[in-house]
N, C-alpha and C positions, 0 to 999 in steps of 0.2 A: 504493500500500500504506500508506503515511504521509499523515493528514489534514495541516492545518496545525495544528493546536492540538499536534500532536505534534513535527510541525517548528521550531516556536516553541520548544517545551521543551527540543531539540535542541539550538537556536543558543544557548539561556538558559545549559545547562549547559556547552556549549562558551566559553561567556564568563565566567560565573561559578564551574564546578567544583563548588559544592556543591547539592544539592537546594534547601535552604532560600531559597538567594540567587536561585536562579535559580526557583524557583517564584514567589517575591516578585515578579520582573523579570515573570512575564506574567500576574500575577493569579491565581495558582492558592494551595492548600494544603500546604504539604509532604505530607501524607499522598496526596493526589491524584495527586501530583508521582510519587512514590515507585512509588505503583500503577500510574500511565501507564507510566514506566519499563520497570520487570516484562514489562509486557502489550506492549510493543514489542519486548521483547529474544525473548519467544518468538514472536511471529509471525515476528519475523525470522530467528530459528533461531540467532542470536550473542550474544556479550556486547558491551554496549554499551561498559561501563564495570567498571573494576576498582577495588576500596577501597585508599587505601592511607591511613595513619593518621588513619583515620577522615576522609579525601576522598577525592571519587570524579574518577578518572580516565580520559579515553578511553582505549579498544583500539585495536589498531593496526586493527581489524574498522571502531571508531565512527570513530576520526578517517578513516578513508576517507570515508567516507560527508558528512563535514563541507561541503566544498565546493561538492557539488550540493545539499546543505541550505538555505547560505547563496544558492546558485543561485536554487534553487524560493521561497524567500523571497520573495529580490527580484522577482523576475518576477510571483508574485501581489499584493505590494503596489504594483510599478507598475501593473500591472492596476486594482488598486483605486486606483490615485491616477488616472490616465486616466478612469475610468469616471465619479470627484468633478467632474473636469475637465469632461469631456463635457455631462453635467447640470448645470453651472453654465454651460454656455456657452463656456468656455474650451476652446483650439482645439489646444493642445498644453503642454507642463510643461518647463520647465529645473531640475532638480538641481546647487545650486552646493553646494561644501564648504568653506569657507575658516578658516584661521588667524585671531584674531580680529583681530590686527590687520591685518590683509589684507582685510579685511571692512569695518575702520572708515578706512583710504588709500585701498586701490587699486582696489578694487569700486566704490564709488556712482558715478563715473562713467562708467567701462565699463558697467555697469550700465542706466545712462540711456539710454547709446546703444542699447542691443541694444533696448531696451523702444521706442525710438520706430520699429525699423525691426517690432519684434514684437509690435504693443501687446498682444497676446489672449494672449499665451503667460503663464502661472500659473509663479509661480518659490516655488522653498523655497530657502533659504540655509541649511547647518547648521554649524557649531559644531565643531572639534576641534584635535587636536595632529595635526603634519605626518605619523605615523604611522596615525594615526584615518582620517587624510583619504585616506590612499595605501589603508589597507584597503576604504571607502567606494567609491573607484573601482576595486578589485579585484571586488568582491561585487557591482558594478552599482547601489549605491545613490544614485551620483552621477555626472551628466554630465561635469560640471568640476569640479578641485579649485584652490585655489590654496594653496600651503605655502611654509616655510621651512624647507627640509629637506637632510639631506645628501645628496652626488651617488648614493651606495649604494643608500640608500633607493629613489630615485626611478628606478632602473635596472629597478624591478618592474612600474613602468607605462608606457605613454606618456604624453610629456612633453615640454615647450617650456620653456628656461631664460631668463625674462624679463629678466633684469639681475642682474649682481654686486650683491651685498651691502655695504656697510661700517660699521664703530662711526662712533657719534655720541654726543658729550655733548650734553644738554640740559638748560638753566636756565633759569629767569626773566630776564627782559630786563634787571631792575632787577640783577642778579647780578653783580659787579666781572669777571667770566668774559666777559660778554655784551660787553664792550667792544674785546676782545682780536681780533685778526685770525684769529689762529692760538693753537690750544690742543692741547697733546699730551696723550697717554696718560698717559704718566708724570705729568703735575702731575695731573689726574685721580685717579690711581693713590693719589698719598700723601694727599689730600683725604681721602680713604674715601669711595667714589659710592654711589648707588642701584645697581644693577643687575640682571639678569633673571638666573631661577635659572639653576644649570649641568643641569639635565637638559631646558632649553630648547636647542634648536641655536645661538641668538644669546647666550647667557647662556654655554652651553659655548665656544664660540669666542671670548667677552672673554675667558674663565677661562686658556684657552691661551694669549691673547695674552699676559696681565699674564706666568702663568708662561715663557714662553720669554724674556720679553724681564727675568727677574729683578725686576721691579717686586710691590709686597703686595697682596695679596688682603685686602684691610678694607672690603667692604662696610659702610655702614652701616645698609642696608638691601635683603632680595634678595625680590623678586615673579615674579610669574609671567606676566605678560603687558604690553607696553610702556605701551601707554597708561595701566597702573596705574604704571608707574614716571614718565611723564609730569605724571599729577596728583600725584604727589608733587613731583616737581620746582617742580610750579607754586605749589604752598603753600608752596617756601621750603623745603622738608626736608633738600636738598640736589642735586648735580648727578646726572642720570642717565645711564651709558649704554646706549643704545639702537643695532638696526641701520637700516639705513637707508626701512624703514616708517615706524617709531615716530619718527624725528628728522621724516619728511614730517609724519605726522600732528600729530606737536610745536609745529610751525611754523603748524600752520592753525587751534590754539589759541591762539597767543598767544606761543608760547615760543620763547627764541635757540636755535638748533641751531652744532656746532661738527663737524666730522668730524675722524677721530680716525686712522682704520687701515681701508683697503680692504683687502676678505677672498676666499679665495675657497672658504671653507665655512664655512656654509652659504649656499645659491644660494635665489633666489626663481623658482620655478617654476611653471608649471599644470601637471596631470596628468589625466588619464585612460585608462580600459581600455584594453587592447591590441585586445581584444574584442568591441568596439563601436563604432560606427560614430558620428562625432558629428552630431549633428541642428544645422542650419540656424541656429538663436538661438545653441548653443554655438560654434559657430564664429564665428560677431560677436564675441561676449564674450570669445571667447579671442584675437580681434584688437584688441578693447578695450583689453583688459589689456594687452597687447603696448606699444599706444600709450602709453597710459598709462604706462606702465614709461620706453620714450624719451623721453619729453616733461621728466619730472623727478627719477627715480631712477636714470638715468646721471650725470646733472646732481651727486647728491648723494653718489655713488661717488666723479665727482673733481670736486672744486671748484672746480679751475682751467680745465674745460670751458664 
């Protein structure tokens, strides 16, 4: 009963809420937008959406319907990504999702491996926050996810808990820090560090720590992603901390790492549906990463290992 063009407009307004935004998100006109709307809500006999100060909201009629929305989606543009595949020769697709610094650690060599047992298989890698990523493998847009997320979160999908987490300071090696054996929170703390924002899971959990343990919250500087709190440390701007990704990735730029405070939220996890079944390449890559995980970020949990 619903084309895709309509389906499309469907997920647009369900992510974005207003006409405008969401006609924008799939190339259409507001006015178009608007018309399509209308001409769906009476073929379907409901309302889709209700106004409320001046935005449009689903019905408890539309938001039903969401789910197999985001359903029929995925399933046609896997369609269309197989078919890309097919006529280019390639023999099957892996969908990974990853955290970005997860992408830039722990991936490229899990990575390697699955590709030399898989050479033909065609991979997208996409882009998001550990919430992006857990809806991604809810909706079937991805095979694998990898996040840093908390245990709540991750209790929506299936999921393998790769290794505890922990803070790390990270400087330049030339850094009177870099000398030191052992470095705590607290001297960290009164410095004023880099650190990742608090609506980052790793960012929230330094935040907790400084607060529980009484020590200041003086940033002097907060980012959103480790490895941008990494290149600053490397210019000299000051000490960062990071979880125990961003201290690996730290180290294989150039930089001293110091561990600070084993956590145990948030966890580094893989994820995927409950609902699907995982194909032949995502299961290497989800024992890749596994490996990978033992090999050096237990190692970086506890130091005296």
């Amino acid at each position: 009963m619903l084309n895709r063009r309509e389906l499309l407009l469907l997920r647009a307004m369900y992510r974005h809420d207003t006409v405008t935004a969401a006609a924008e998100a799939i190339n259409m006109t507001q006015p178009a937008a608007s018309a399509l709307l209308r001409d769906m809500e009476t073929r379907l006999g409901f309302a889709l959406f209700s106004r409320e100060n001046r935005r449009l909201h689903l019905t408890s009629q539309g938001r039903s319907l969401i789910p197999e929305v985001l359903n029929a989606l995925a399933g046609i543009e896997a369609v269309d990504r197989l078919a890309v595949d097919i006529r280019q020769g390639a023999l099957a697709r892996l969908d990974v999702g990853a955290v970005a610094i997860a992408a830039s650690s722990l991936l490229p060599a899990a990575m390697a491996a699955m590709r030399q047992a898989h050479p033909s298989v065609a991979v997208t890698v996409r882009a998001g926050t550990a919430l992006e990523i857990i809806e991604m493998a809810v909706d079937h847009r991805i095979d694998l996810g990898i996040i840093i997320g908390s245990p709540s979160d991750i209790d929506r999908v299936s999921s393998l808990r790769l290794a505890p987490l922990s803070l790390h300071a990270v400087m330049r090696k030339d850094h009177p820090w870099a000398r030191l054996p052992v470095l705590t929170l607290a001297e960290v703390a009164e410095a004023g560090p880099i650190v990742l924002a608090p609506a980052l899971p790793a960012g929230r959990a330094t935040r907790q720590a400084l607060d529980t343990r009484g020590l200041p919250y003086r940033p002097i500087i907060e980012v959103a992603q480790s490895s941008a709190a990494c290149a600053l440390a490397a210019e000299g701007l000051g000490v960062a901390i990071v979880e125990s990704l961003g201290a690996h990735y730290a180290e294989r730029q150039g930089l001293a790492s110091r561990h600070l405070l084993a956590l145990e939220d948030p966890v580094l996890a893989v994820v995927w549906s409950r609902d699907r079944a995982m194909s032949a390449p995502a299961q290497l890559l989800q024992a890749g990463l596994a490996e990978q995980a033992r090999t050096w970020l237990t190692r970086a949990v506890d130091p005296t290992a």
